[in-house]
ZATOR-551872 format. One line per field, with one value per residue (C-alpha): x, y, z; residue number from 1; residue in three letters. Coordinates in steps of 0.02 Angstrom, whole numbers. Example, Ala and Ser with C-alpha at 12.3 -4.5 7.8 and 13.67 -1.06 7.14 Angstrom:
c1 (615,684)
c2 (-225,-53)
c3 (390,357)
seq (1,2)
type (ALA,SER)
This chain:
c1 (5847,5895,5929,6027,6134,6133,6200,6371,6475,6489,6354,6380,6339,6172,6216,6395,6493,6672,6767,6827,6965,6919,6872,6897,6832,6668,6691,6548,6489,6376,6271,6212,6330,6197,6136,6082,6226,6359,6246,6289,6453,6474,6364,6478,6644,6588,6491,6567,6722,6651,6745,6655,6761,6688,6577,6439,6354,6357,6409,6565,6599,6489,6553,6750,6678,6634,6785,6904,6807,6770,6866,7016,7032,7224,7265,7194,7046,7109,7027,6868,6826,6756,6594,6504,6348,6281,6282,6480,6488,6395,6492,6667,6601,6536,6734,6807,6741,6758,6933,6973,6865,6984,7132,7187,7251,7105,7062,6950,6752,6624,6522,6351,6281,6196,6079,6047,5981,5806,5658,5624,5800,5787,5673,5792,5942,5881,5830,5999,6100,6008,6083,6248,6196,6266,6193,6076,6022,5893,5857,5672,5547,5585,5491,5352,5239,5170,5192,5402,5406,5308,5464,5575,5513,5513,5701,5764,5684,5799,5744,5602,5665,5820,5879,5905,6043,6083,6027,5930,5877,5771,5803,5660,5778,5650,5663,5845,5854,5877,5721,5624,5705,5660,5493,5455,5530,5404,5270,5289,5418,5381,5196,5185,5038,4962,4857,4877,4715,4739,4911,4911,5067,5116,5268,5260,5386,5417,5320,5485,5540,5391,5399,5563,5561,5395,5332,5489,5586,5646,5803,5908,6072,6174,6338,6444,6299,6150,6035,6059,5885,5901,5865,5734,5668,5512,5446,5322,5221,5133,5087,5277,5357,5240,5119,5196,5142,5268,5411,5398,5310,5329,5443,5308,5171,5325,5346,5152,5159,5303,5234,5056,5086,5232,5237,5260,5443,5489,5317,5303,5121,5071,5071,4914,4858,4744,4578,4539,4634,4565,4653,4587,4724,4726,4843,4772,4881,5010,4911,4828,4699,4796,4908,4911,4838,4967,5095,4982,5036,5214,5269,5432,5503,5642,5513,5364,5283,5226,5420,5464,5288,5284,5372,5404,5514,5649,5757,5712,5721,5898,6003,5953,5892,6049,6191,6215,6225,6363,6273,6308,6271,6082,5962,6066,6173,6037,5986,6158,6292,6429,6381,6491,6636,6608,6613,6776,6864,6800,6690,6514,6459,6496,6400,6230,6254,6273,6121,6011,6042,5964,5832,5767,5766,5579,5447,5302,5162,5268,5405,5395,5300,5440,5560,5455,5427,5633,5703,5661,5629,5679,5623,5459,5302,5264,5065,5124,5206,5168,5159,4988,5049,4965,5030,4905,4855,4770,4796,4680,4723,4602,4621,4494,4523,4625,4657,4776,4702,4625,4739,4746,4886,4803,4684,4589,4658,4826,4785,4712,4888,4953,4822,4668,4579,4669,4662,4819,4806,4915,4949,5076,5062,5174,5130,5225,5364,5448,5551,5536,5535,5389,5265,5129,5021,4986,4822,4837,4726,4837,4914,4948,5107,5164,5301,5400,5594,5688,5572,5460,5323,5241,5085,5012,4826,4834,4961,4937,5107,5204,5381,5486,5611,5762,5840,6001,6016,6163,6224,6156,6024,5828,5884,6039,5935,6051,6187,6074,6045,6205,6277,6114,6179,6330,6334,6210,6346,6484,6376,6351,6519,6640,6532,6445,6260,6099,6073,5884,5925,6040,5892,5821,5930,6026,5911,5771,5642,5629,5577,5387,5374,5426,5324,5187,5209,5236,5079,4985,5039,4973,4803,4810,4807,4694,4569,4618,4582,4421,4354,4327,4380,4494,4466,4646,4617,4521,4641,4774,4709,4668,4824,4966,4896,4821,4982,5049,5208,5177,5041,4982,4983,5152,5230,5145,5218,5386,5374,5336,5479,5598,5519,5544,5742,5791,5715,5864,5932,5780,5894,5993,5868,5899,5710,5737)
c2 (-3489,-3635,-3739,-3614,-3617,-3811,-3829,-3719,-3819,-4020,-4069,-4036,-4150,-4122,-4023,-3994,-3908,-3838,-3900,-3739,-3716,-3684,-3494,-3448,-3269,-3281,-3261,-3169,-3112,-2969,-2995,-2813,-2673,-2540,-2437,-2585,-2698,-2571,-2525,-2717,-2721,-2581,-2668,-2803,-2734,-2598,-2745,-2910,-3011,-3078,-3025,-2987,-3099,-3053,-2935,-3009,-2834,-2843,-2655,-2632,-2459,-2514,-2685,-2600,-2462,-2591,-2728,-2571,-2515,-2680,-2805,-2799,-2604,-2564,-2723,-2786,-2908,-3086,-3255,-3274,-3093,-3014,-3098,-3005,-3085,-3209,-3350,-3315,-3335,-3508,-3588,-3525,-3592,-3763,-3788,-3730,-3868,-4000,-3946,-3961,-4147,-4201,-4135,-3996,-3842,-3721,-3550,-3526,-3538,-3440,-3455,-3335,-3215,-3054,-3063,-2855,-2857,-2775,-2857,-2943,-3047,-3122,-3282,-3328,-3278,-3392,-3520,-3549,-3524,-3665,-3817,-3754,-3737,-3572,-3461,-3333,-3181,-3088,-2897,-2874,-2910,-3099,-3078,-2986,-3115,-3241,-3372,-3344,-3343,-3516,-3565,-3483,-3591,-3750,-3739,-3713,-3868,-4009,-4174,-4277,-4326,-4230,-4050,-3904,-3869,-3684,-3548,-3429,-3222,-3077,-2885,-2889,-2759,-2687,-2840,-2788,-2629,-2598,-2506,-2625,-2779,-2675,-2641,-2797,-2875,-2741,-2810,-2988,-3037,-2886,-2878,-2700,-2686,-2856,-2924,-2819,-2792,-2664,-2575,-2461,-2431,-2308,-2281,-2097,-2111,-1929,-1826,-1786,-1971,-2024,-1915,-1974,-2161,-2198,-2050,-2023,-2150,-2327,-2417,-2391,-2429,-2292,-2307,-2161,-2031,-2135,-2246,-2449,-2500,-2648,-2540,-2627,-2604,-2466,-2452,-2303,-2427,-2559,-2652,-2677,-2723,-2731,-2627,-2511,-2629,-2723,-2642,-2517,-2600,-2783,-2779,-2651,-2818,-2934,-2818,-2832,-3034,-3027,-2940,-3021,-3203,-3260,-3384,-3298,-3310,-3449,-3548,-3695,-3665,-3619,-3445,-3361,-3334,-3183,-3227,-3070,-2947,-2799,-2624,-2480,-2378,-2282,-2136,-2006,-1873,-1896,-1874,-1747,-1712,-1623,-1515,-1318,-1227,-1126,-1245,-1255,-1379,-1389,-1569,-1554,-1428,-1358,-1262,-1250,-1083,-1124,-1224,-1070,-1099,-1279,-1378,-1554,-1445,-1572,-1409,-1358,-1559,-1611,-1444,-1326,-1456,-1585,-1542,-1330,-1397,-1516,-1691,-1762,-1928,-2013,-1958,-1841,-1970,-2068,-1939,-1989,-2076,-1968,-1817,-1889,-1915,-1736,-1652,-1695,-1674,-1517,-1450,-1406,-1291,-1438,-1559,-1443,-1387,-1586,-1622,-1499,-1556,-1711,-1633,-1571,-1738,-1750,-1869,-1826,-1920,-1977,-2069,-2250,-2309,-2451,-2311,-2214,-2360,-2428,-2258,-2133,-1921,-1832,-1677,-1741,-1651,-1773,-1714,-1785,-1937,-2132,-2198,-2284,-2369,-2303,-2161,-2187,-2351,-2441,-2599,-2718,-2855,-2955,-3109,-3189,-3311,-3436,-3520,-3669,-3829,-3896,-3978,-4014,-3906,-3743,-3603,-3512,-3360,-3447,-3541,-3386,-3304,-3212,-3293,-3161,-3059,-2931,-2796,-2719,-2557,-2503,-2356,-2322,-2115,-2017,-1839,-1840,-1725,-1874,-2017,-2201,-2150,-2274,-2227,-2328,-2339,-2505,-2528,-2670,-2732,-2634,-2499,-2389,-2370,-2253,-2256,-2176,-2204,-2161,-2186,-2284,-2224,-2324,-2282,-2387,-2386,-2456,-2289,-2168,-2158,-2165,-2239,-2152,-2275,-2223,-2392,-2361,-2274,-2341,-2271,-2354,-2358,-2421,-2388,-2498,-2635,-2651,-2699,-2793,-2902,-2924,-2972,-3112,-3178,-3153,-3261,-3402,-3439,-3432,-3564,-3680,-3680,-3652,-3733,-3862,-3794,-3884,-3764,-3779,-3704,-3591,-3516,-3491,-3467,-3301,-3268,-3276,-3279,-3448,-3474,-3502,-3340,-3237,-3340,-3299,-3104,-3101,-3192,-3075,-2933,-3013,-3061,-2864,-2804,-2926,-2856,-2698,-2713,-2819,-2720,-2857,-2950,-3079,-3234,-3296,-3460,-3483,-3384,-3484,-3634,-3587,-3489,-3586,-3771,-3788,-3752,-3909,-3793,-3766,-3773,-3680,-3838,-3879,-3706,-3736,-3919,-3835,-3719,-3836,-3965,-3794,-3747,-3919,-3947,-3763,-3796,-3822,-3648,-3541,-3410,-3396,-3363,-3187,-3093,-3050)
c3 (-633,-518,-651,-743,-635,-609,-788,-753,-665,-577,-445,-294,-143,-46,137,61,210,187,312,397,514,707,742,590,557,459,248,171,4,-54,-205,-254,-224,-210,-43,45,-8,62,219,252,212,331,474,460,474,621,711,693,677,490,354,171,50,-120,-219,-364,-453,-625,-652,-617,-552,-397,-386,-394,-273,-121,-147,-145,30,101,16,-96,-30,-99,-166,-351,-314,-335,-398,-283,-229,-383,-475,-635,-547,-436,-579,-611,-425,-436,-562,-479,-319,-395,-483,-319,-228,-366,-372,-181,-186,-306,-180,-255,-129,-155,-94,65,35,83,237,199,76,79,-64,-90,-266,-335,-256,-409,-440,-271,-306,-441,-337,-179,-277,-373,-231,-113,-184,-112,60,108,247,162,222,88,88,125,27,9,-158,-270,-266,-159,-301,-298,-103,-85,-225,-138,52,-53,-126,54,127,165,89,204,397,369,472,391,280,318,404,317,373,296,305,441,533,649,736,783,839,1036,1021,952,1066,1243,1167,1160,1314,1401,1301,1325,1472,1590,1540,1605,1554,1554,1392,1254,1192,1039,942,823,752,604,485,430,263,242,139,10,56,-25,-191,-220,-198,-249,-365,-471,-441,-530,-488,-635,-685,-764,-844,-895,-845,-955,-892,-958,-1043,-900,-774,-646,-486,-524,-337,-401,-530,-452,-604,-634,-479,-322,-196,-88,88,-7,-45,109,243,230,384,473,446,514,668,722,694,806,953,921,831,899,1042,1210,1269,1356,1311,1214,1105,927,878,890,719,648,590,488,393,306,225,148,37,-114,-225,-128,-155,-310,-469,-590,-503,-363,-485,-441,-561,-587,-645,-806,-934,-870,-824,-770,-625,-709,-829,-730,-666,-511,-461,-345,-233,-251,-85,-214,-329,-389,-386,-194,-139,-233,-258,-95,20,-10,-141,-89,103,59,58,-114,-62,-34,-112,-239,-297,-334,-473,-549,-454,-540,-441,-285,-388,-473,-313,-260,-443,-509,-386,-316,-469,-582,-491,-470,-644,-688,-564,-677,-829,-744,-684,-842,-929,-950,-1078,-1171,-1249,-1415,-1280,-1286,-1148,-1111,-1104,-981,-887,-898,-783,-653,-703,-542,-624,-654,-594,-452,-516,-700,-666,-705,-517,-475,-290,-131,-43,124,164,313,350,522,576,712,824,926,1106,1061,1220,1261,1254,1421,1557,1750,1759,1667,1730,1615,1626,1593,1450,1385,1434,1270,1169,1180,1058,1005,861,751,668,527,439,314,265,146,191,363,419,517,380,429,624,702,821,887,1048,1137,1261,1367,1537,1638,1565,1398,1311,1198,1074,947,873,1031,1178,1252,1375,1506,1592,1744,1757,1955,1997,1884,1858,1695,1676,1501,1442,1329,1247,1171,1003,910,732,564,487,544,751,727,661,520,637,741,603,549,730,728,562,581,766,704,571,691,798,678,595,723,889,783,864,755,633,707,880,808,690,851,982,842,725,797,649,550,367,405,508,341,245,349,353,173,152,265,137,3,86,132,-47,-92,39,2,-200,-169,-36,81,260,226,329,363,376,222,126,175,132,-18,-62,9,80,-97,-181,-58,5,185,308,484,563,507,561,730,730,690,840,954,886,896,1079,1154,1078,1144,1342,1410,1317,1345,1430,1302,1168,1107,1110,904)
seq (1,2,3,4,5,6,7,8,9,10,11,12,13,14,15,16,17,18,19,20,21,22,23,24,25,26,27,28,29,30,31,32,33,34,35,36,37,38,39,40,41,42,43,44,45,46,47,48,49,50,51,52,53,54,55,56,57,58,59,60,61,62,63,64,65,66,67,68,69,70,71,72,73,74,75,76,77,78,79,80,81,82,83,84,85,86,87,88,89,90,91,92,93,94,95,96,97,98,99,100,101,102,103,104,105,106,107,108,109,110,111,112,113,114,115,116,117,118,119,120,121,122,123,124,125,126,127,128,129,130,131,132,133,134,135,136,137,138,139,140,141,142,143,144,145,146,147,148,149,150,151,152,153,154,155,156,157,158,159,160,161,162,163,164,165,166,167,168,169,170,171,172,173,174,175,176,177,178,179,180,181,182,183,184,185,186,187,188,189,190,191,192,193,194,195,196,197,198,199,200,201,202,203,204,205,206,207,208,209,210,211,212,213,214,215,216,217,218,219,220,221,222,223,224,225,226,227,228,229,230,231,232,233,234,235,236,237,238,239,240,241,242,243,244,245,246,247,248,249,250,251,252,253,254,255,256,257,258,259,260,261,262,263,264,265,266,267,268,269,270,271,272,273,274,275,276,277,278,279,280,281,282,283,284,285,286,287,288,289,290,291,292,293,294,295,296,297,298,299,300,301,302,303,304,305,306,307,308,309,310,311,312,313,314,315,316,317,318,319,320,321,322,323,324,325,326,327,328,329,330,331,332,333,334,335,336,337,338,339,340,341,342,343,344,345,346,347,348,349,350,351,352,353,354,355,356,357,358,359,360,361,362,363,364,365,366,367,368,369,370,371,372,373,374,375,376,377,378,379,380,381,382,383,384,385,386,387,388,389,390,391,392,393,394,395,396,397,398,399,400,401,402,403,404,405,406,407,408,409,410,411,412,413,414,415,416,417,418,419,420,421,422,423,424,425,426,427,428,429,430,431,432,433,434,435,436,437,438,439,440,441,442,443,444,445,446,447,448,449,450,451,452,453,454,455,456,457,458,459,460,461,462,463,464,465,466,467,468,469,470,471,472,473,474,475,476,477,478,479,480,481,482,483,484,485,486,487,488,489,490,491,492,493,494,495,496,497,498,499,500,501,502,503,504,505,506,507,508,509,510,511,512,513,514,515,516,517,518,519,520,521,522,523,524,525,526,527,528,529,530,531,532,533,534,535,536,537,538,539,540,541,542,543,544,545,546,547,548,549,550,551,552,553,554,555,556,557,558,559,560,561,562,563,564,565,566,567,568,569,570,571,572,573,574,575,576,577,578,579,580)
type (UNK,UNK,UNK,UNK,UNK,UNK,UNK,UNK,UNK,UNK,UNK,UNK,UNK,UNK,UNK,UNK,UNK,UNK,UNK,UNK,UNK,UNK,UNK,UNK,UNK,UNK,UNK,UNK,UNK,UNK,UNK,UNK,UNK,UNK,UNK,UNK,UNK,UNK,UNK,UNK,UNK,UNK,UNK,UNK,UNK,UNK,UNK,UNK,UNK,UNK,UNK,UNK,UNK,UNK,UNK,UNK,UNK,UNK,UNK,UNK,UNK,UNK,UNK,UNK,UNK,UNK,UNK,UNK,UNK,UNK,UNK,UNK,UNK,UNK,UNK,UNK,UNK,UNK,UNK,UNK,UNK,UNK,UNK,UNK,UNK,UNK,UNK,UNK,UNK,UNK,UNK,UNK,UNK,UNK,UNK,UNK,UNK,UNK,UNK,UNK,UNK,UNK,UNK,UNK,UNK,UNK,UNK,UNK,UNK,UNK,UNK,UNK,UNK,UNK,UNK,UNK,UNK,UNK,UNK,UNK,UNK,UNK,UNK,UNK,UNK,UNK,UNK,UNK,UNK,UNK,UNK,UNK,UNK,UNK,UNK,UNK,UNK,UNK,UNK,UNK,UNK,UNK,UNK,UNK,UNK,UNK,UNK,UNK,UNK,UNK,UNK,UNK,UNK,UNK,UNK,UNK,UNK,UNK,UNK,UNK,UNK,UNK,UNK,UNK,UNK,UNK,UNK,UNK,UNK,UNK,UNK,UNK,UNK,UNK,UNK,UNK,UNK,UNK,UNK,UNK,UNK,UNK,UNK,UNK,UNK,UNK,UNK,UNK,UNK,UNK,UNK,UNK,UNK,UNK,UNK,UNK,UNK,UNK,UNK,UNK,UNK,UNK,UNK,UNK,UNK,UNK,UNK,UNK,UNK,UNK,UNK,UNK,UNK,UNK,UNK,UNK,UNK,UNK,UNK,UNK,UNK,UNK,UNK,UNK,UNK,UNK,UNK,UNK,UNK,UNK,UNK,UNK,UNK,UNK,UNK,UNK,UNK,UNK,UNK,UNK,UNK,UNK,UNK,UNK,UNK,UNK,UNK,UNK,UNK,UNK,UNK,UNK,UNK,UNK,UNK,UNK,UNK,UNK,UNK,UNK,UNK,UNK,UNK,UNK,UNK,UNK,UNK,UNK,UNK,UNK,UNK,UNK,UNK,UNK,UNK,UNK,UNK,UNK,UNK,UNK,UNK,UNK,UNK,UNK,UNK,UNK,UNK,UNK,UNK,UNK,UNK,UNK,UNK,UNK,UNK,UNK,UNK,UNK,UNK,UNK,UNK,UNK,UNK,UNK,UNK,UNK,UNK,UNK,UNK,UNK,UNK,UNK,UNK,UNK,UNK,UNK,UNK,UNK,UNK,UNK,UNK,UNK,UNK,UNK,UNK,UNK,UNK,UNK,UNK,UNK,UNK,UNK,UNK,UNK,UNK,UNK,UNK,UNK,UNK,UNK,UNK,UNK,UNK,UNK,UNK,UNK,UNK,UNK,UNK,UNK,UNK,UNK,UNK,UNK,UNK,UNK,UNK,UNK,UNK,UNK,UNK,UNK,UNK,UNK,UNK,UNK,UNK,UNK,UNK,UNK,UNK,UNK,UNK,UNK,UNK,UNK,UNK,UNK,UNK,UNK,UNK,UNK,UNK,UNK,UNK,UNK,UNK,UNK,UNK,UNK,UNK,UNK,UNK,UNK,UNK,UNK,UNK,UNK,UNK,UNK,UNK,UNK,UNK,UNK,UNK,UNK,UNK,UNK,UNK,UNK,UNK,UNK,UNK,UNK,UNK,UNK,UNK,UNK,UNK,UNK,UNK,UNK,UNK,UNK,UNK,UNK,UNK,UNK,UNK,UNK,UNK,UNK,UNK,UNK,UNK,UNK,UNK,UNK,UNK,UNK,UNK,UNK,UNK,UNK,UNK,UNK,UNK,UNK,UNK,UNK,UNK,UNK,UNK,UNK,UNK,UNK,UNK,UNK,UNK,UNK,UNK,UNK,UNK,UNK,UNK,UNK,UNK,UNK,UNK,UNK,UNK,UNK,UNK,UNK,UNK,UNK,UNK,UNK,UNK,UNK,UNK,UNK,UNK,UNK,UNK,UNK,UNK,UNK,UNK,UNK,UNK,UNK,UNK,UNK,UNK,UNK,UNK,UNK,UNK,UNK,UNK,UNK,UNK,UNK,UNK,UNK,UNK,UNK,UNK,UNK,UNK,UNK,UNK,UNK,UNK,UNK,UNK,UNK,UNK,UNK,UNK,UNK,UNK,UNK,UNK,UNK,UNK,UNK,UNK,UNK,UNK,UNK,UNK,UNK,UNK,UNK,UNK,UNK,UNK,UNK,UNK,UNK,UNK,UNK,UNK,UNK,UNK,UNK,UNK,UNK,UNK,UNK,UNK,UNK,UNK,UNK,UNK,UNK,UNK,UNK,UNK,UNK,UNK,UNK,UNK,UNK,UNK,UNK,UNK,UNK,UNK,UNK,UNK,UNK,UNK,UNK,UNK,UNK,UNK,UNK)
């Protein structure tokens, strides 16, 4: 924890900045050398002048696998690039900067961190890092439960009447993405078509997507070939990590808030909160009840009668549909990460005779339920398996008027601008042939608009005409909102360390998102499930009041007041302000 961390090495000033040369390129570090820590790592050496400095994973194969890519590459990693984990990294940063006070010649520092770790290491993570002011930038979710993100908001506030200390980002990437940017420029600059009244917006995960990241699945560490008993990260088990709105679609909830909440561009108001949220969601699909009767007893595909008919055959999915057409990589090697490696040394027989002995690892009712718990079984009948989080799930969201505050200067349709009742559909659905690829609909006074993950459709009620736009598709992952986000950080750091901006209107002005919008999302999820398990409407205000203002972290009226302070410092940029 935070004061773990604390203990390792000499205190550290509060707002400690290394003093940097001029235009010097960026220094970053990656904590988590897994899919999303090398996605990163990538994002930031196609799209940026950063550099990643230094690698913290705590297995070393992945941690040697990224410094040799991204940071050492042919060299032998040297004092300051290579951490066991984010704690080593602490007290080596801590000494580094005791040593340089005390005028010794020490290496470079290290200007922001990617903090790509399971969802569940990240409140402890955050929270240790923020007495060192660095830049963070946290994979989404900011946390499993609401409890560790109101810690996490709390440990990044600057003492009382002082600014912000660093900037800080979450792996909200749909923000980012061309697509995503134009969509919402339409929406709320252009107003093509005028007050949006109603959205529904879905996130089809893929029907095999699903089975193997939330069915079989847990994020587990395996050296030499066999899983560690440390192995965390089980997105298919509710009850040990957290709901699938969660881990899948927290950033899905962000993207609605940020069409719907935030403040209209260029205005100078509150957001326009929701007043009720309700969901509906269950395992609809994934369990006992649905197993073929011909499959029997069997629990695992490898010896199961009915493997050749069934379409979530482990066998069909990782060996015909991936490794025999050449892809060894995602989601093979996530059934064992050697399989890459054998591929190259000894061949593609080895590797699919490797991947089956995999496959046919399997439990029974005399297995320890911590060691069922502790690992995925990709062979394992997806029918037969331990998951319990929701594989179809509704979520509604519902504002009412919430017009601007009466002045000389205001109509009422204009303080009503933006600020309308509205309604936000939902839907997160694992039997879908698309994977991840949004599509939504939007009804507004004047006009309909249709979209999915490469166009955007436009249809004028006053013409009858429609207008099909095609925003840019760059590579990556999420519609380029990977890069997109990285090129945000990656400029708000360059701002503040290299053109001395306020880290305030650089938050803005880059990022685009502060802390109390991802508080508020994440909340949102949470008040979600809880309608969702109660079978109730959540009122939002209540709910809030009682869930966060009683817990004295943050309130509504304080995020609004920070708005408005942020609004009224950044009028004379407003053109600059990147819509993200």
């Amino acid at each position: 924890m935070a004061g773990e961390a604390s203990k390792s090495g000499p205190t550290v000033a509060s707002g400690y900045r290394d003093p940097f040369e001029s235009h010097k390129a960026t220094r970053l570090l990656i904590i988590g050398a897994g899919a999303r820590g090398n996605a990163y790592a990538r994002a930031v050496s196609e799209s940026t002048k950063a550099s990643v400095c230094a690698v913290a994973d705590p297995i070393h194969q992945k941690r040697e696998a990224l410094g040799r890519k991204y940071v050492w590459k042919d060299s032998d990693p040297v004092e300051g690039q290579s951490f066991g984990d984010w704690r080593e990294f602490v007290r080596y940063e801590r000494l580094r900067r005791q040593r340089k006070n005390e005028g010794e010649s020490v290496g470079p520092g290290i200007d922001g961190v990617f903090i790509c770790t399971l969802d569940e290491t990240h409140a402890e993570i955050i929270t240790g890092l923020a007495p060192l002011s660095l830049h963070l930038m946290s994979e989404k979710p900011l946390a499993t439960t609401l409890k560790d993100c109101l810690n996490i908001y709390q440990s990044l506030q600057p003492p009382q009447d002082e600014s912000p200390r660093a900037l800080f980002s979450i792996g909200h990437v749909l923000r980012y993405s061309p697509h995503n940017m134009l969509l919402r420029k339409l929406l709320l600059d252009d107003r093509v078509i005028g007050e949006v009244l109603s959205i529904e917006h879905t996130e089809p995960v893929g029907w095999w997507h699903f089975s193997h990241s939330y069915v079989r699945c847990v994020l587990c560490i395996y050296i030499s070939g066999w899983p560690l008993t440390e192995g965390r990260g089980n997105w298919r088990k509710e009850s040990t990590t957290a709901p699938s709105l969660l881990t899948k679609s927290c950033h899905d909830i962000d993207f609605l808030l940020w069409l719907l909440c935030s403040p209209l561009p260029g205005s100078d108001t509150s957001p326009h909160l929701p007043t009720h949220i309700g969901s509906m969601g269950s395992l609809k699909y994934f369990k006992q009840s649905r197993k073929p009767d011909l499959a029997g007893d069997a629990t695992n595909c490898v010896s199961c009668p009915a493997e050749g008919k069934c379409i979530y055959s482990a066998k069909k999915i990782y060996e015909e549909k991936f490794l025999k057409c050449g892809n060894a990589g995602w989601p093979v090697h996530i059934v064992d990460p050697e399989i890459e490696e054998l591929v190259e040394s000894k061949g593609t027989q080895w590797a699919i005779e490797r991947l089956r002995s995999r496959l046919a690892e399997d439990y029974d009712n005399r297995t320890p339920k911590e060691e069922v718990e502790r690992r995925p079984w990709f062979g394992r009948c997806v029918y037969e398996s331990d998951n319990d989080v929701c594989d179809d799930q509704i979520v509604t969201m519902t504002w009412d008027d919430d017009p601007l505050p009466r002045t000389q200067h205001l109509s009422t349709g204009e303080r009503l601008k933006g600020r309308g009742a509205k309604t936000a559909v939902f839907h997160m659905v694992a039997q879908t042939e698309k994977q991840c690829e949004r599509r939504g609909r939007v009804y507004g006074s004047k006009g309909e608009m249709e979209y999915d993950s490469t166009t955007i459709r436009v249809h004028d009620f006053a013409t009858s005409k429609a207008e099909v736009h095609y925003p840019h598709q760059p590579g990556g992952s999420h519609g380029g909102g990977d890069d997109g986000l990285t090129r945000h950080f990656v400029n708000a750091i360059e701002a503040v360390e290299q053109e001395a901006t306020p880290i305030k209107e650089a938050q803005i002005r880059h990022i685009g998102c502060t802390l109390e919008d991802v508080i508020r999302s994440h909340a949102m999820v949470f008040a979600a499930e809880e309608a969702r398990r109660e079978k109730m409407v959540v009122d939002w205000a209540g709910w809030w009041q009682k869930n966060v203002d009683s817990a004295s972290y943050i309130t509504e009226n304080a995020s609004m007041a920070n708005h408005h302070v942020q609004d009224r410092l950044l009028a004379s940029a407003r053109a600059l302000v990147v819509k993200a």
